[in-house]
N, C-alpha and C positions, 0 to 999 in steps of 0.2 A: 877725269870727269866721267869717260866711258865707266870705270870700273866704280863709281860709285853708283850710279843708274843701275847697272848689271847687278851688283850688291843687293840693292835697293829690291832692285825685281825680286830676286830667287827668295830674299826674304821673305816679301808680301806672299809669294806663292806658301811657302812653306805656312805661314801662317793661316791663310785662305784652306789650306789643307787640313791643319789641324784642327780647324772649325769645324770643317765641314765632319773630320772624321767622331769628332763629340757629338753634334747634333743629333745623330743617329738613339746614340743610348739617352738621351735627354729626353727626345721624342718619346722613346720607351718608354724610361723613367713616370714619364708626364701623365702618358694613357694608362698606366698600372698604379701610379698614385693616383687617378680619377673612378680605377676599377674597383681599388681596393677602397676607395674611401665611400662609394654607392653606397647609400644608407640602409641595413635591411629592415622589410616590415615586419612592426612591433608586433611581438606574440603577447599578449597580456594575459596571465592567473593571476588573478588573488588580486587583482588592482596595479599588480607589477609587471614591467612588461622586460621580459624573459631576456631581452638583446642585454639589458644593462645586471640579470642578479642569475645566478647557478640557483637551479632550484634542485633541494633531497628532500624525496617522500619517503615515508615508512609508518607502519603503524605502532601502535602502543602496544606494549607486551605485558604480561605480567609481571610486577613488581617496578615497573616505570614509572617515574615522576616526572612532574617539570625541572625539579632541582636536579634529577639524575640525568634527565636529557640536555640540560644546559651544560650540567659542570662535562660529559662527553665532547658537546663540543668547545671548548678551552675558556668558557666563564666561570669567574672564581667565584669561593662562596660566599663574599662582602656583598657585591653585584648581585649574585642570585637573591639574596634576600633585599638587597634596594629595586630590584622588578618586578619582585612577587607585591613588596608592597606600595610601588607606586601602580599598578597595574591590577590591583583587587576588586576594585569597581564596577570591570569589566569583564576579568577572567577571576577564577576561583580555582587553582591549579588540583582541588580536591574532587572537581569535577571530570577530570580527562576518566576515559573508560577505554579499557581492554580493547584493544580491535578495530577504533576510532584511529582515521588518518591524522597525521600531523606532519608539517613539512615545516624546512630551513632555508634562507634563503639568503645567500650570500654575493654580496657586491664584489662585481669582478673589478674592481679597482682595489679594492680591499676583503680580500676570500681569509685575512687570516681569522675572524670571528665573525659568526653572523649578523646579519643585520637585521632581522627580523625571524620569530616564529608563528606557525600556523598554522591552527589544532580545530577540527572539522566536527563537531557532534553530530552532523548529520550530512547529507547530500547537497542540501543548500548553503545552511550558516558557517559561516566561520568567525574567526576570532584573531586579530591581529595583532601581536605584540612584537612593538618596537622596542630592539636590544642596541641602539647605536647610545648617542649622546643625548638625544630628547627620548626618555624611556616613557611609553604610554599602550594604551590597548583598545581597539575598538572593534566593536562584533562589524559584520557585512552579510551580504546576502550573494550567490552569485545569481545570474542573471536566468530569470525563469520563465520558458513560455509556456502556453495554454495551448492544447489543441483539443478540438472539437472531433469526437468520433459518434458517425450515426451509421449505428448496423443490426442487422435483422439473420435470423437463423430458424431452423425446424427442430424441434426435437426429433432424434432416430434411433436415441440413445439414453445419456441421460442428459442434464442440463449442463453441467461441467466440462462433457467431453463436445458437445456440440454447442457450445455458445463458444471453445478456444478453438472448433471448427470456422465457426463464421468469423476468428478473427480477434474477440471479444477479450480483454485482459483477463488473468485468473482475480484479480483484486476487483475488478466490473463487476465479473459474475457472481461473486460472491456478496458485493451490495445490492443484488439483482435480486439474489434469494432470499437475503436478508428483508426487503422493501415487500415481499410477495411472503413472505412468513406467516401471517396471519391470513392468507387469503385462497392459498395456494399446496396440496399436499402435494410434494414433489415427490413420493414416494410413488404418484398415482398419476405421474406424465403418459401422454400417450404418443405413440407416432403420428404426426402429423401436427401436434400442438407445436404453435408458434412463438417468437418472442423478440421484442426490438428494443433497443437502447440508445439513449444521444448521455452520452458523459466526456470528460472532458480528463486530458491526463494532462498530468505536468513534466516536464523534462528540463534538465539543467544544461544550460550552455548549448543547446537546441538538441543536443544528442543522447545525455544521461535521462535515462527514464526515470520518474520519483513518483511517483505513484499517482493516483485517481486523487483529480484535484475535488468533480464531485458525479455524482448521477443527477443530471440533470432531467430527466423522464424515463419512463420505462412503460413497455406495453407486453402483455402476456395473454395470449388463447388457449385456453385451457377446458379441455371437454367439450369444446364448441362456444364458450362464455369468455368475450374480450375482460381483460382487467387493464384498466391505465395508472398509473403514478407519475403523479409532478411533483417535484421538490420545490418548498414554496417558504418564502421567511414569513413567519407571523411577527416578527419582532426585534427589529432590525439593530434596535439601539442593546439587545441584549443575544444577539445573536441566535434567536429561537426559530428553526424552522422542523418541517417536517414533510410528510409526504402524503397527499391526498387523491382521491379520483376523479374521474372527470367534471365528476357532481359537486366538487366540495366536502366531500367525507373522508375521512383522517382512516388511513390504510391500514395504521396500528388497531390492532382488536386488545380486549381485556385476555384472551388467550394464544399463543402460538399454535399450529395445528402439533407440534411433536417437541419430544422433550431431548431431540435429536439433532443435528444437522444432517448426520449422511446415518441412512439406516435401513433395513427391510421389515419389515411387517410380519413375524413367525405363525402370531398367534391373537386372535381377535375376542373381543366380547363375548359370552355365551358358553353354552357347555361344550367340553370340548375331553378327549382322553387324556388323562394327566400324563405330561412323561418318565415322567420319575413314580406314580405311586400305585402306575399302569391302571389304572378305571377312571370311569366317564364321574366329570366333576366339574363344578358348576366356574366358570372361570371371568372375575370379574374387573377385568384387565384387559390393557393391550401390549403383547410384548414388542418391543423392536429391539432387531438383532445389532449387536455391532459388536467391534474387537474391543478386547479387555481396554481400559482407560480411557475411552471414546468420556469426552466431558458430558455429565448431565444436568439440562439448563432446563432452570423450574419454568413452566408455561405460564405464569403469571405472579404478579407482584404478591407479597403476602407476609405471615408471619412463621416461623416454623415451628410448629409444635409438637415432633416428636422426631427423635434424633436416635438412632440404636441400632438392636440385633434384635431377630429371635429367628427360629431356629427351622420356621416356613419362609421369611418374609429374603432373612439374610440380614447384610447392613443395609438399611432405609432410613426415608426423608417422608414425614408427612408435615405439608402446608396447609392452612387454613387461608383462602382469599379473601373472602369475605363472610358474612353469617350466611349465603346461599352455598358459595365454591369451596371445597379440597381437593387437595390432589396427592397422591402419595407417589414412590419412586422407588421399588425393592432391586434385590440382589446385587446390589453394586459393591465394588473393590474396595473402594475410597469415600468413606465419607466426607463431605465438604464443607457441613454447615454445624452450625449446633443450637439447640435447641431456646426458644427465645429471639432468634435472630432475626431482624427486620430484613427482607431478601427483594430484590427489583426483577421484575419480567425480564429472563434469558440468561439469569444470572447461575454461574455452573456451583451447582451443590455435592457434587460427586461422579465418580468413572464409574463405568460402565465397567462387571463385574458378574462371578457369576456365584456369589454368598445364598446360603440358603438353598429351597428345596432347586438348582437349576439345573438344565443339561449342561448349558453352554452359557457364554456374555450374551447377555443382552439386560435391558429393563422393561420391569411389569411397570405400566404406567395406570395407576385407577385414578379413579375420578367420581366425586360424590357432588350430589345438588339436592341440596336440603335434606341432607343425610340420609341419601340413598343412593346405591351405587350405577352409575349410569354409564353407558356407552360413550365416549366423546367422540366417536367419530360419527353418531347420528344423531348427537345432540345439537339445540338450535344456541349456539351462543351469543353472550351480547354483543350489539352491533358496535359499530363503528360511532365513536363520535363527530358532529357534522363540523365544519371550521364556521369560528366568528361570523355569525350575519355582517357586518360589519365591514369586514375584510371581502366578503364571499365576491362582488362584483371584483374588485380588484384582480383576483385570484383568477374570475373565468378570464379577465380581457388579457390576463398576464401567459395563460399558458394553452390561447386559442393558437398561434402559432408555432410552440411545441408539439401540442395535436395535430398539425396539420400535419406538420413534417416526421410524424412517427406515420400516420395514416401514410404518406408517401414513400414512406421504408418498404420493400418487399424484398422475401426471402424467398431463393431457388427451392421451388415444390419437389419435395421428397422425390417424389416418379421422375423431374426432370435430370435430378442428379444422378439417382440410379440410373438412367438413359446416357445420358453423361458418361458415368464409370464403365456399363457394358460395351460404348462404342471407344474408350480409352483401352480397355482390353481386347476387344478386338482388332483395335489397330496394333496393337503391340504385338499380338500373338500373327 
């Protein structure tokens, strides 16, 4: 009896050991299947979230198709032609272009064929085709914010290098001069002229920048004389707006001041020493200089009525505006219009060239009113047309608050900056 108790014992022990000696790794086991199985948080592109598909980017090259990039990755060519044509609706594989992202995206349950692809024509849209069992394609957008930027600058310089002083996008600044076109000769900035902007940019996925969603107001001092622009819809169901001043009056004039963007002033109105023909000669023009192929944009809408060469002028453009306006455009490189052609204000007829009698590139810019040749830079031209009576109340109540909040913009005064920079070098030195 003793020896079956005694038996009995050593067993239980033995077994109470064995337990104990498993439990250890089970424990283990238990916390590392609890660790490994923490769920990670979902990365989401494209509507797909990244934990569940391998994502490959790459862009389009020359001579890439959709049927080339399919059958690469291992779809045969029965398939490629049942996705192009269940998916036509949506995508048009005619349309992919050189240099345009497109990605692949492969279920890691199943990596041996993709499970969808995903071709970007721009920064926002994309285009989703499904290559599994339900083959189909639907456009998306990814997710786009708006921000608001209100900022103010001096000129010290010219408008380009001090409006991306203050901060101001290159794509702002250039809706900025665009909007001040008709109003404003930037050629004739001074130091001290000021200029403020509230526009709004868009970025993709809060981080990719995609350009100037609009200019929302703009305020310019110039020679001492404020200018303001509000962007305003006149017509909402057609999408019609424009930009006016604080009055009510449409910012666009019937002429640009130049038939230039970026340019210097060589040579003005009046008698002047020819330089090519060395004596004093009556010059009824204005030249602005600029490099060979700089585009040349007619100052106003018209028809063109003479297109050619001769052997003072060069290759030129002469327009007719109306029975008062012409304007001509010599020595250029490149002709751009021909003759008969209905043409829109700022539209480019030709580069900038230096054909004919010239030293260097640039364009004689003349200008006639009622067929005679006149100055345009001390000509009085037609004004501004005013916005719909109609509309006019709407317009002051809608961009009394724009106004306020430019008027409350202020830019660091010239003097205080240079004060500024002298005690930044001083401390340094």
């Amino acid at each position: 009896m003793m020896k079956k108790v005694l038996y009995f014992s050593f067993f239980a022990l033995q077994l109470s050991v064995f337990t104990a000696c498993n439990d250890t790794p089970n424990a283990e086991k238990a916390t590392a299947s609890a660790t490994v199985e923490a769920p990670k948080p979902p990365v989401y592109e494209f509507g797909f979230n990244l934990n569940d598909y391998t994502i490959v980017k790459d862009t389009i090259k020359q001579g890439d198709t959709f049927g080339k990039l399919l059958e690469e990755n291992n779809i045969g060519a029965v398939d490629i032609h049942n996705i192009t044509q269940k998916t036509k609706g949506e995508f048009n594989p005619k349309n992919i272009r050189t240099g345009k992202v497109y990605a692949f995206l492969y279920d890691k349950k199943d990596p041996s064929k993709p499970h969808s692809f995903i071709y970007q024509p721009n920064v926002t849209d994309y285009v989703v085709v499904r290559l599994g069992d339900s083959v189909h394609a639907y456009k998306a957008q990814r997710k786009v914010t708006i921000v608001e930027k209100a900022l103010a600058g001096n000129i010290n310089s010219n408008l380009t290098v001090d409006a991306l002083a203050a901060g101001i996008s290159a794509n702002a600044t250039y809706q900025m001069g665009q909007i001040f076109d008709y109003t404003i000769d930037f050629f004739r900035l001074q130091k001290g002229d000021n200029f403020k902007i509230i526009y709004e940019e868009r970025y993709v996925d809060d981080t990719i920048f995609a350009g100037v969603e609009k200019v929302k107001a703009a305020y310019f001092e110039w020679q001492g004389k404020p200018y303001y622009a509000f962007n305003f819809t006149t017509d909402s169901a057609k999408g019609t707006n424009g930009y006016y001043d604080e009055k009510g009056n449409m910012m666009k004039r019937m002429f640009l001041k130049s038939p230039l963007d970026i340019f210097r002033i060589t040579s003005k109105f009046g008698m002047r020493f020819h330089p090519v023909l060395h004596r004093m000669k009556g010059h009824f023009g204005t030249d602005y200089a600029a490099p060979t192929g700089t585009p040349i944009r007619v100052t106003a809408a018209g028809t063109v009525i003479e297109a050619g060469y001769s052997s003072g002028n060069g290759n030129y453009v002469k327009v007719r505006h109306n029975n008062m306006y012409t304007t001509q455009y010599l020595h250029m490189s490149r002709i751009l219009a021909r003759r008969g052609q209905r043409i829109s204000q700022g539209q480019v007829i030709g580069l900038v060239g230096s054909t004919g009698l010239a030293t260097g590139p640039h364009v004689c810019y003349r200008f006639w009113k009622n067929g005679r040749q006149v100055d345009p830079l001390r000509e009085k031209l037609p004004e501004s047309v005013p916005i719909d009576a109609r509309l006019k109340a709407k317009y002051l109540k809608e961009i009394a608050p724009l106004k306020e909040q430019l008027d409350a913009l202020k830019a660091t005064p010239i003097e205080m900056e240079e004060e500024v920079t002298n005690v930044q070098k001083q401390t340094v030195s």
